[in-house]
C-alpha positions as CSV (number, residue, x, y, z in Angstrom):
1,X,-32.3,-89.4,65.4
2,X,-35.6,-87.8,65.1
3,X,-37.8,-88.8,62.2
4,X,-38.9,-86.1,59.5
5,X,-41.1,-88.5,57.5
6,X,-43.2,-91.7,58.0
7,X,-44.7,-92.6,55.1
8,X,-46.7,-95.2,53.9
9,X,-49.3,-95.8,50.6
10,X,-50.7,-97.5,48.2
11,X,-52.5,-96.9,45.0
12,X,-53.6,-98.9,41.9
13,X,-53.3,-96.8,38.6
14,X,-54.4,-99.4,35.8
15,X,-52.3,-101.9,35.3
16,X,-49.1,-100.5,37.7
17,X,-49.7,-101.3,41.5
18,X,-47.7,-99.4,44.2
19,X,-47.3,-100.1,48.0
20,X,-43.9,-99.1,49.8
21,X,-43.5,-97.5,53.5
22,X,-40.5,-96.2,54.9
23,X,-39.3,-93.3,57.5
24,X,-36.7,-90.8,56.7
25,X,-34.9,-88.5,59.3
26,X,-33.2,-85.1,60.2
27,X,-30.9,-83.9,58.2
28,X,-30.7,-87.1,56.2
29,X,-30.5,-87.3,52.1
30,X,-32.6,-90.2,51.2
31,X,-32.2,-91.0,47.8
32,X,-35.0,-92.7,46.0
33,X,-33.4,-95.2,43.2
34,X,-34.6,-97.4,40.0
35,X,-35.2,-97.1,36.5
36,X,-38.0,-94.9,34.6
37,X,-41.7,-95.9,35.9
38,X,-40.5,-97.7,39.3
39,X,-42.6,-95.3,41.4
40,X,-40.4,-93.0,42.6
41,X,-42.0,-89.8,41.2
42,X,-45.5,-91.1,42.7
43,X,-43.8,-91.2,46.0
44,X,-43.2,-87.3,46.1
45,X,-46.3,-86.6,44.6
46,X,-48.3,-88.7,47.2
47,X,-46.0,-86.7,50.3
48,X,-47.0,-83.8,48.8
49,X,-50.9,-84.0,47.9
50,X,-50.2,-84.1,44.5
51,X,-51.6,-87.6,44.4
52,X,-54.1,-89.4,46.6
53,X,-53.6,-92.7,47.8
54,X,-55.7,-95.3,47.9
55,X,-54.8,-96.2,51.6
56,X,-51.7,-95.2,53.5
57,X,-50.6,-92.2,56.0
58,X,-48.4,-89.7,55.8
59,X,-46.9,-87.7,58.6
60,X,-44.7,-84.9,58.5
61,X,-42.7,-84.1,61.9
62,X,-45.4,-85.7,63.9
63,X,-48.2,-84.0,62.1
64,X,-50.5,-86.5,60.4
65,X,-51.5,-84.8,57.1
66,X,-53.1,-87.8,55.2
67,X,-54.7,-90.6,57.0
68,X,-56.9,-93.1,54.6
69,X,-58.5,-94.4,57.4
70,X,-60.0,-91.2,59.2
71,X,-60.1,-89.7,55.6
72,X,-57.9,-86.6,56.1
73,X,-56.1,-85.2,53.5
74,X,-54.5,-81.5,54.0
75,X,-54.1,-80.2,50.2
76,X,-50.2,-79.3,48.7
77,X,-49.7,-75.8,50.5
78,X,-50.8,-76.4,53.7
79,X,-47.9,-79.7,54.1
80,X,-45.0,-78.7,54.6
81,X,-42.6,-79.3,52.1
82,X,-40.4,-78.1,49.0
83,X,-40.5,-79.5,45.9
84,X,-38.4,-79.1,42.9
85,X,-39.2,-81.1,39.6
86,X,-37.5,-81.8,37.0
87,X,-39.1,-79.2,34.6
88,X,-38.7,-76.5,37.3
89,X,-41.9,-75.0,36.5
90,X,-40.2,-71.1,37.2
91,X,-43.5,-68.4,35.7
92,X,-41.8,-66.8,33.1
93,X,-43.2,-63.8,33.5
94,X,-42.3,-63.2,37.0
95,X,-38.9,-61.7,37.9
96,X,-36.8,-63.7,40.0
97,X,-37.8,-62.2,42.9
98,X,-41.3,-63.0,42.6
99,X,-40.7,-66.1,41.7
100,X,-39.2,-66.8,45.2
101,X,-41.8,-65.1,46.7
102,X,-44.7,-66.9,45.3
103,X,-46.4,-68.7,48.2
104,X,-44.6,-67.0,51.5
105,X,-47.0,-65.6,53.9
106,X,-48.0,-62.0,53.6
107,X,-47.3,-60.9,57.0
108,X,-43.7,-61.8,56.3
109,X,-40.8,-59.5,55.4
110,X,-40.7,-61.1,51.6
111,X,-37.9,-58.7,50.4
112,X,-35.5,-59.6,53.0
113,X,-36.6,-63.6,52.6
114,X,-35.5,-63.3,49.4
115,X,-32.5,-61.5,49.5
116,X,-31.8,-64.0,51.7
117,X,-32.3,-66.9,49.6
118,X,-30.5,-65.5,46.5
119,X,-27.3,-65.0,49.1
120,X,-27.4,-68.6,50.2
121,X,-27.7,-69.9,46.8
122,X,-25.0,-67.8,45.3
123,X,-27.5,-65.9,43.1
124,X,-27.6,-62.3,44.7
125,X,-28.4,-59.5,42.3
126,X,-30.7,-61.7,39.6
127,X,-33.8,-60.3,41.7
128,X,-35.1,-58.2,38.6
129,X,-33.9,-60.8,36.2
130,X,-36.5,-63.3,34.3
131,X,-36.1,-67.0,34.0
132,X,-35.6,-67.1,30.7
133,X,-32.4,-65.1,30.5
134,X,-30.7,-66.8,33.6
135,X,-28.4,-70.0,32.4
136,X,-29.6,-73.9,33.5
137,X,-27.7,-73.6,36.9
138,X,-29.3,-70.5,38.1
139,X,-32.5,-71.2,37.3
140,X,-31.8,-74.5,39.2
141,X,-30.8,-71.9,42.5
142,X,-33.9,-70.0,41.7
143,X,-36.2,-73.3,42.2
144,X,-34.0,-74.3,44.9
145,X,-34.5,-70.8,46.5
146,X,-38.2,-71.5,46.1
147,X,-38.8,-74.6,47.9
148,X,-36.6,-73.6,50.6
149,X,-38.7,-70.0,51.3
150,X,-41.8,-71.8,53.0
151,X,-38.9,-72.9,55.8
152,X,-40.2,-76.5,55.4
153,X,-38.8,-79.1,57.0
154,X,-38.7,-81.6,54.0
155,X,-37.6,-81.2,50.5
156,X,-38.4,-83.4,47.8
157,X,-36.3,-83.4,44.5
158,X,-37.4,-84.7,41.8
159,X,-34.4,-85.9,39.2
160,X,-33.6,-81.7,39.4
161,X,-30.1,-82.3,38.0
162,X,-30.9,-84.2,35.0
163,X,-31.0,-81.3,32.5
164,X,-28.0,-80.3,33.4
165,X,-24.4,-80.7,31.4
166,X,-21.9,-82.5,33.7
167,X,-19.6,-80.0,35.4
168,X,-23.1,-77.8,36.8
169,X,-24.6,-81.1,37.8
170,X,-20.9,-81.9,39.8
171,X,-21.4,-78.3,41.5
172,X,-25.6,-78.2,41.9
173,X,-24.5,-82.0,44.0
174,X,-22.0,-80.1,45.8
175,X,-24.6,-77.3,46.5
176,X,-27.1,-79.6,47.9
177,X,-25.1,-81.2,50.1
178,X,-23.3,-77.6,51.8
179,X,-27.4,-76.5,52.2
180,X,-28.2,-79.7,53.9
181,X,-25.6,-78.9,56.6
182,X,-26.4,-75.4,56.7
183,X,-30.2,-75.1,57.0
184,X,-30.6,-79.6,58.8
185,X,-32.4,-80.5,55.7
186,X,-34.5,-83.4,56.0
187,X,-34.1,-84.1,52.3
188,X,-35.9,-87.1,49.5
189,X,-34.1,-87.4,46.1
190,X,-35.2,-88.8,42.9
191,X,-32.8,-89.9,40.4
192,X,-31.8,-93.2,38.3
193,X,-28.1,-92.2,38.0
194,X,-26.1,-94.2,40.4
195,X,-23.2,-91.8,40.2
196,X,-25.8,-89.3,41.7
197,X,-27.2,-91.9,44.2
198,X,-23.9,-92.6,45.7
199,X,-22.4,-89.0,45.7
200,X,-25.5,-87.8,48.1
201,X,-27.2,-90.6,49.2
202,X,-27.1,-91.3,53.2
203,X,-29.3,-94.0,52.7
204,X,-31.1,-95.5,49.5
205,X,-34.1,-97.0,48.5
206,X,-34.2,-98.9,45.8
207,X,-37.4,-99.0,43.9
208,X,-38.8,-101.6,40.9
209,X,-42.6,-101.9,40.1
210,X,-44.1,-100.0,42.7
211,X,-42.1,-101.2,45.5
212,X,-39.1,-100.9,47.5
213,X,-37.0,-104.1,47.5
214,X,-34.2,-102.4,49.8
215,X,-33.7,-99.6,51.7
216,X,-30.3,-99.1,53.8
217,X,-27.1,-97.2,54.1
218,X,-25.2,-96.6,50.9
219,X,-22.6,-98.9,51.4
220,X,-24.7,-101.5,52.2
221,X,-27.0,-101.1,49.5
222,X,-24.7,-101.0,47.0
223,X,-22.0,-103.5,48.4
224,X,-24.7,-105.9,50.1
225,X,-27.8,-105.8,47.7
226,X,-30.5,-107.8,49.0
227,X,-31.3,-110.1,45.4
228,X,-29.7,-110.4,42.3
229,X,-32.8,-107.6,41.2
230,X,-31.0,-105.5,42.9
231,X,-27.4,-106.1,42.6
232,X,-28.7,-105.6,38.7
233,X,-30.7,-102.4,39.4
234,X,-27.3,-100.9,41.4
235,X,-25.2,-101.5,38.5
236,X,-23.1,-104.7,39.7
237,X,-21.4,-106.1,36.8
238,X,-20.5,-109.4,38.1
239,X,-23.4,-111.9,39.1
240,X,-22.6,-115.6,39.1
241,X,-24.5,-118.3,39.7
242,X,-23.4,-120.7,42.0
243,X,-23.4,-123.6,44.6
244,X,-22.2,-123.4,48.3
245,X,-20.2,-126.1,49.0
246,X,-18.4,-125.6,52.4
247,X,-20.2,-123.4,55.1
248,X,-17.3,-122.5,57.8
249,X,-17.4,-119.5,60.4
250,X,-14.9,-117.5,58.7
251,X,-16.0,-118.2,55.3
252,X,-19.0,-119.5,52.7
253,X,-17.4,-121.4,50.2
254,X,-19.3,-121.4,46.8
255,X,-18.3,-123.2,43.3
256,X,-18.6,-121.3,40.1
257,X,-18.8,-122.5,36.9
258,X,-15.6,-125.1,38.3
259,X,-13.9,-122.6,40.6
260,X,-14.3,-122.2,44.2
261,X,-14.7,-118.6,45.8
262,X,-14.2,-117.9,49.2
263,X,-16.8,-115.5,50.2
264,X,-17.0,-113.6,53.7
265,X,-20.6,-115.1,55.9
266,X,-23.4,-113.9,55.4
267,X,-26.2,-112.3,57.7
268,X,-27.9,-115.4,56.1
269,X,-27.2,-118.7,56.8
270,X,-26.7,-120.7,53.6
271,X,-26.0,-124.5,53.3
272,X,-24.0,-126.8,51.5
273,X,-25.9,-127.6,48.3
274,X,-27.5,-124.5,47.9
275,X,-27.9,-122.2,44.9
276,X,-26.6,-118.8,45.4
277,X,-26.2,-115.8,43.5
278,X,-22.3,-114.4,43.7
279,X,-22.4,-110.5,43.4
280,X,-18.9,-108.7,43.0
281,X,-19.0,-105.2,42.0
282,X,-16.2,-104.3,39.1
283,X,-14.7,-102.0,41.5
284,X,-14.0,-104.2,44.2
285,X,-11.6,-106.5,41.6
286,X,-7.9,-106.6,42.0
287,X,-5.2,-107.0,39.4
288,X,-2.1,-109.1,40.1
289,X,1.2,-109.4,38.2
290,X,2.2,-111.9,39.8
291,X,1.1,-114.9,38.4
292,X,2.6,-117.2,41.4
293,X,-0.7,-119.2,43.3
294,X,-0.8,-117.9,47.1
295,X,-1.6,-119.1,50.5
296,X,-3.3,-115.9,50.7
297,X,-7.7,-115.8,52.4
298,X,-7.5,-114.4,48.9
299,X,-9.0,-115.3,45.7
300,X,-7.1,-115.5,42.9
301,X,-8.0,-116.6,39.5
302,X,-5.4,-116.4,36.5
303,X,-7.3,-114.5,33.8
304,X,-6.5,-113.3,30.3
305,X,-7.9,-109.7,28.9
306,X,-10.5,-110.3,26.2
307,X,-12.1,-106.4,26.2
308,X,-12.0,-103.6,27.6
309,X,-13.5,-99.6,27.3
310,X,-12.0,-96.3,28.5
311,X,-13.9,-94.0,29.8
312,X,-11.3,-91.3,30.3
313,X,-10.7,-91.2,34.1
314,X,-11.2,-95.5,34.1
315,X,-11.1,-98.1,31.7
316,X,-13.6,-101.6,32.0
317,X,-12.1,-104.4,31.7
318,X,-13.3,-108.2,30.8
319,X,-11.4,-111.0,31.3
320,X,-11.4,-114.7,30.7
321,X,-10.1,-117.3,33.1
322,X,-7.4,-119.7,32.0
323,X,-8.6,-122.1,33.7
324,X,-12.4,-122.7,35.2
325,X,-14.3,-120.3,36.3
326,X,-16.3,-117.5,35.4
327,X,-16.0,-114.4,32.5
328,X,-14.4,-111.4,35.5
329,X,-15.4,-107.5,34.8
330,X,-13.0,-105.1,36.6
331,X,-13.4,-101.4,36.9
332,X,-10.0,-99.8,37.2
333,X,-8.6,-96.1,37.5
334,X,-6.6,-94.7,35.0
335,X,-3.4,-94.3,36.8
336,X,-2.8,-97.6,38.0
337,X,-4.5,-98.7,34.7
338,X,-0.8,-97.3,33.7
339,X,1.4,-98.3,36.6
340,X,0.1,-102.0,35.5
341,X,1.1,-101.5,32.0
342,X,-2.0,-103.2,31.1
343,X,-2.2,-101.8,27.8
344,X,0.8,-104.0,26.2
345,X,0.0,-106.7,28.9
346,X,-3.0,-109.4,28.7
347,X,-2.4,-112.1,31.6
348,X,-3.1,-111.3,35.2
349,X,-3.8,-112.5,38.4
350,X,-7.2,-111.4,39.7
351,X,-7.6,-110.7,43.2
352,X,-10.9,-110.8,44.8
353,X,-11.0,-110.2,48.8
354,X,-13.8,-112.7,50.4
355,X,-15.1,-109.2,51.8
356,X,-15.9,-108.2,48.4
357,X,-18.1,-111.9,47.4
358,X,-21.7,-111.0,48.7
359,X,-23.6,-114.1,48.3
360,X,-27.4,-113.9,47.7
361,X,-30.5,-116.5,47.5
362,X,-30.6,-118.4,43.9
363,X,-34.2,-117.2,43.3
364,X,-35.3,-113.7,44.8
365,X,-37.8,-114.3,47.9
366,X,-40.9,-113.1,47.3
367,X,-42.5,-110.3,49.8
368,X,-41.8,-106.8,51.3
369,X,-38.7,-104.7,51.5
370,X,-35.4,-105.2,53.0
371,X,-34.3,-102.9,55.0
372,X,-31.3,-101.6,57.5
């Protein structure tokens, strides 16, 4: 696959110290993830020569356009690259057209560019209209229209969604993924919402204090986090502390808090006596009514309901075991949530498939990122 992107910086701003390299590729959407001050922002304002780093490189489709080292540093509208942020920053005073316009060569045909634009985006016959009298989703299309008129082959989204009520974010997500096909987007997204990051990611980097601590496909990132750090960033509800006690080719076994857990092996080879993380995500949990032990690769672990929260289309559930082991949180949809009957029932089997037990070190390692 041929790369869009390499990119690699660092920077000291007071007390917060970044340093985090990775590539991205054609026609990719690779999501930048982590909380509020992680670094993610800095990363789109260093590709696009919003920021300087201290040392790093930057290189867009082969062509190098910030080098520390030979001290070359092409200013914003000579890279090329969209950019949306979260504020929009649409000039008020200039029609929609214009603001589309604004920065597209002279010597091309702007009038048809545009009408262009505003027919890809859905947003034909606002040309005359002003931002301010255009609702949150088109003036979203209208910044989307304007990053995409320099034909650049990156674009860099900063949390564009987040203003948005529900149902327009669902169809902006929607939007971004049908212009991706359409136009071979190479395309970096910021966001801290992990509904957001899975629905569009192709790959995700996951970003805490300056860094990257893992960067992989979706499923891997958020099925196989690299550390507990990030099993916590990706929202896994179920981290237990542990110690392996059998190491066998098909299976790790681990104790936890008196129970043992079959979990699948690892890419890491752990050994008897070691402490280990145990990282199940809530929506990977099983219920069982039958409360019968099994022969089944399986785990099971009788459990009682102690809480649980709806949330409309799911409801979160905790449980305690009967016997030992540890407290169990289970996501589950609301329709088997019914076929269950779990609302006049509290004692359950819970199934957990090996698969689903993705064992990390006790202590995160120190150093770089993680990546696949």
């Amino acid at each position: 696959m041929d790369v869009t992107l390499e990119f690699s910086a660092r920077r000291t701003l007071g007390a917060f110290s970044y340093d985090a390299s990775f590539t991205a590729s054609s026609n990719e959407i690779l999501v930048l993830y982590g909380h509020s001050g992680a670094g993610k922002s800095l990363t789109l304002q260093f590709i696009a020569g919003l920021l300087r780093p201290d040392r790093g490189r930057v290189v867009l489709r082969g062509a190098t356009v910030f080098d520390s080292e030979s001290r070359l540093n092409l200013p914003p509208q000579r890279r090329k690259v969209g950019y949306v942020v979260q504020e929009l920053a649409l000039f008020e005073h200039l029609s929609v057209a214009e603001n589309v316009a604004f920065g597209l060569p002279r010597e091309r045909d702007r009038a048809a560019r545009v009408r262009e634009l505003l027919g890809l985006l859905d947003i034909s016959g606002f040309e005359d209209r002003r931002p301010s009298t255009l609702s949150g989703g088109q003036r979203q299309r209208v910044a989307l229209a304007r990053a995409l008129a320099r034909e650049a082959p990156l674009l860099l989204l900063d949390e564009p969604f987040s203003a948005l009520d529900d149902a327009l974010r669902n169809s902006m997500r929607r939007e971004l993924l049908r212009l991706r096909t359409e136009l071979g987007l190479t395309i970096l997204f910021v966001t801290h919402d992990l509904r957001e990051a899975h629905f569009l990611a192709d790959r995700i980097a996951v970003f805490d204090g300056g860094r990257v601590l893992q960067l992989g496909a979706r499923e891997d990132v958020f099925r196989r986090p690299a550390s507990r750090r990030v099993a916590e960033l990706t929202g896994v509800a179920n981290i237990w502390e542990g110690v392996v006690t059998h190491v066998a080719p098909e299976a790790v076994t681990v104790n936890v808090k008196g129970a043992s857990l079959r979990a699948s092996p690892s890419v890491r080879a752990f050994v008897p006596g070691e402490r280990v993380h145990a990282v199940v995500r809530a929506e990977r949990v099983n219920l069982r009514r039958d409360m019968q032990a099994a022969s089944s690769p399986r785990n099971l672990i009788p459990a009682e309901i102690v809480a649980e929260f709806a949330y409309g289309s799911s409801h979160v559930l905790q449980l305690q075991p009967e016997g030992p082991g540890p407290r169990i949180e289970i996501e589950i949809a609301a329709r088997p949530y019914e076929v269950l009957n779990i609302a006049s029932r509290k004692l359950f089997n819970v199934e957990i498939d090996p698969a689903d037990v993705h064992l990390v070190p006790g202590e995160d390692r120190p150093g770089g990122a993680i990546t696949a």
